[in-house]
C-alpha positions in Angstrom: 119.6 81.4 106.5 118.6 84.0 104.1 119.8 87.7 104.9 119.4 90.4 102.9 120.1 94.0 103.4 118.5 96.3 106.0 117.7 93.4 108.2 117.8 93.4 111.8 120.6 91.4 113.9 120.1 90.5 117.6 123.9 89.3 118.8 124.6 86.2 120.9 126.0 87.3 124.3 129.5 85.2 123.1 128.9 87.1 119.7 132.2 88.0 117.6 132.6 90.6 115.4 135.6 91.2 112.7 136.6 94.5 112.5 139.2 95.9 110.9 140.6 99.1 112.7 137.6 98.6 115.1 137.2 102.4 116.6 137.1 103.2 120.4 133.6 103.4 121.1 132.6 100.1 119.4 132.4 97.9 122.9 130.5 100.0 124.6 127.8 100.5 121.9 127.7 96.8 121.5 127.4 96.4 124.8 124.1 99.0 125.4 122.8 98.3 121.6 123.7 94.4 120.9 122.3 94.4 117.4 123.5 95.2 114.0 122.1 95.7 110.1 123.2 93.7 107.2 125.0 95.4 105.1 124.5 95.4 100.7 128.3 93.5 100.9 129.2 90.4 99.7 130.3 88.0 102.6 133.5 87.6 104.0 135.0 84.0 104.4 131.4 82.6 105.2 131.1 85.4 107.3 127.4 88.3 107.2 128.5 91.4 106.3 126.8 94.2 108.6 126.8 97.5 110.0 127.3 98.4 113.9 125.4 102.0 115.2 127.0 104.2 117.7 125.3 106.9 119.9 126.0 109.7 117.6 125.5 110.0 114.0 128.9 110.0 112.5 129.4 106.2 114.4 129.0 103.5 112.0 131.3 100.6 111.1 131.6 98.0 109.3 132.1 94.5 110.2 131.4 91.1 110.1 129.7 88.4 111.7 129.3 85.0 112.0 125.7 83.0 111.7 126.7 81.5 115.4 126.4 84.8 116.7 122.8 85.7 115.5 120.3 85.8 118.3 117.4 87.1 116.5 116.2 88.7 113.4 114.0 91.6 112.2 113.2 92.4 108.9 111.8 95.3 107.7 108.8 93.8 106.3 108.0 92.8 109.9 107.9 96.1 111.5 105.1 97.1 109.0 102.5 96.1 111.5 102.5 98.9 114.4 101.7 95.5 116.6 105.2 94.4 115.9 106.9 97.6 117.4 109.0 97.6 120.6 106.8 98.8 123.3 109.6 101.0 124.6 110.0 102.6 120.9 108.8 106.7 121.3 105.3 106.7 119.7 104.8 110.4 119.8 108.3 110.6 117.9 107.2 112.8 114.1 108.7 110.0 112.3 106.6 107.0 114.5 103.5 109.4 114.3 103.9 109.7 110.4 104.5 106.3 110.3 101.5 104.9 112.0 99.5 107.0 109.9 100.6 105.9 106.5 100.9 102.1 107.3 97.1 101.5 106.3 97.8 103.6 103.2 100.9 101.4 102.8 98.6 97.9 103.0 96.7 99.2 100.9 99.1 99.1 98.2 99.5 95.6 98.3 103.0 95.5 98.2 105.7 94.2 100.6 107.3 96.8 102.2 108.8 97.3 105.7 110.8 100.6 107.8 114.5 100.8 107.7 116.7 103.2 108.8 116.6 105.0 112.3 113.2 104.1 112.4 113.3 100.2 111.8 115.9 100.1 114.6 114.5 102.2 117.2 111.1 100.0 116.4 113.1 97.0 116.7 115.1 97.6 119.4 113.5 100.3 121.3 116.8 102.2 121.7 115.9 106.2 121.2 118.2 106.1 117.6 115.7 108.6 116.4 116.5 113.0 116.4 114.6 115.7 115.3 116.2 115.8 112.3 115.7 112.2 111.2 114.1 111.3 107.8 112.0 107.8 107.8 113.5 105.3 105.7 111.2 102.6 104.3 112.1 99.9 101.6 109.4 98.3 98.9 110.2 95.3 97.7 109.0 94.6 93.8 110.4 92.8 90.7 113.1 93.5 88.4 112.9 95.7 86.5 110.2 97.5 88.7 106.8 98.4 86.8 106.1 102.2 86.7 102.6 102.1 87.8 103.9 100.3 90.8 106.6 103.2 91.4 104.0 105.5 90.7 101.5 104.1 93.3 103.6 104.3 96.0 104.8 107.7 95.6 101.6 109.0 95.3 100.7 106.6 98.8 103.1 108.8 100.8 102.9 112.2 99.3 100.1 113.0 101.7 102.2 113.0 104.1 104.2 115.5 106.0 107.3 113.6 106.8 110.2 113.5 104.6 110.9 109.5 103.7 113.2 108.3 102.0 111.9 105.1 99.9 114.2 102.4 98.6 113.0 99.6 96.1 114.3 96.5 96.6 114.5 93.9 93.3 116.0 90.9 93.2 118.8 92.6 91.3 119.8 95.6 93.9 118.0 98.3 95.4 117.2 101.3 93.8 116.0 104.9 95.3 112.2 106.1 94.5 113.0 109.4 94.2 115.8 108.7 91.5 113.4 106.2 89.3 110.1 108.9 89.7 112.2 111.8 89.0 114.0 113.6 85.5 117.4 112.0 85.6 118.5 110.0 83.0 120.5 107.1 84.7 119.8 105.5 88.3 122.1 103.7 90.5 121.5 99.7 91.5 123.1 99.5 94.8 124.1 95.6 94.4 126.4 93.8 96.8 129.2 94.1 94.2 128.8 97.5 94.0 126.9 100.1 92.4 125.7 99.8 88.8 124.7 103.3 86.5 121.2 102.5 84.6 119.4 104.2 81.9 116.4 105.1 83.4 114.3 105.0 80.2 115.2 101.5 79.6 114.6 100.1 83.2 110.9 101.0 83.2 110.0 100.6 79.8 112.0 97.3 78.7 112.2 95.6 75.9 109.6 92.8 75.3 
């Protein structure tokens, strides 16, 4: 079974998780919300590294999970279709209204990509995860070292917009932020499952032959 981060994790009703320190409010947000993300960790004794959402922001943890306890999965590359969404999910939401406007403009593109984020699990799950203040969080999925043209193309997709997203590429190395690899800075950060690694930015998009 191949898991990579940001996807979706429907738990088995017999599901267990391994927590360490597990805070109070963990059962009962299992119990109304049985799904969790997988998380950019490396595994645990065989066991899927993931993250569990609670009913307010500042609830996250970290846990793991064994394979016997997956129910279903939903990547992010399948909630690109509005056809896909949860019927319950709020489609007047800013973030869902943005969305189903720029997902032609996304196809379009030709590249995988998929929602993450507040957005990916409230279109998932239909569980209202999404507040006013939520950005929408999408993930495109390209080579390593990503081509600039490519970069470049999907910024300029979703700058028509007038909803605040926050884009991460995903290589076959790590994942790497759009904004941080369109913008001035000089390194970038590869978020890899060992940890992060500092990049030059000039020599990740315009590599040596």
């Amino acid at each position: 079974m191949e898991l990579r981060p940001h996807d979706l994790l429907r738990l088995t009703s017999n599901a267990a998780l391994q927590v360490t320190d597990p805070p109070g409010w963990l059962p009962a947000a299992i119990e109304s919300m049985p799904w969790v993300v997988v998380r950019r960790a490396q595994s645990l004794a065989g066991r899927i590294a993931v993250g569990v959402r609670g009913s307010c922001r500042d609830q996250r943890c970290a846990a793991y999970l064994e394979e016997a306890g997956i129910a279903d999965i939903v990547r992010p590359e399948d909630l690109a279709s509005p056809a896909s969404w949860h019927p319950a999910a709020r489609s007047n939401h800013r973030v869902i209204a943005a969305l189903t406007q720029m997902a032609p403009t996304l196809a379009e593109t030709g590249f995988c990509w998929g929602v993450a984020g507040a957005a990916g699990f409230e279109l998932a799950t239909g569980h209202p995860v999404l507040t006013e203040t939520s950005d929408l969080d999408l993930i495109v999925r390209l080579p390593f070292p990503p081509l600039l043209d490519a970069l470049r193309a999907v910024g300029s997709s979703l700058s028509r917009y007038d909803v605040v997203t926050d884009v991460m590429v995903e290589t076959p190395a790590g994942g790497l932020a759009l904004a941080e690899l369109l913008g001035g800075s000089d390194n970038v950060l590869l978020k890899t499952a060992a940890g992060p690694k500092l990049l030059k930015r000039a020599a990740l998009l315009n590599p040596v032959a």
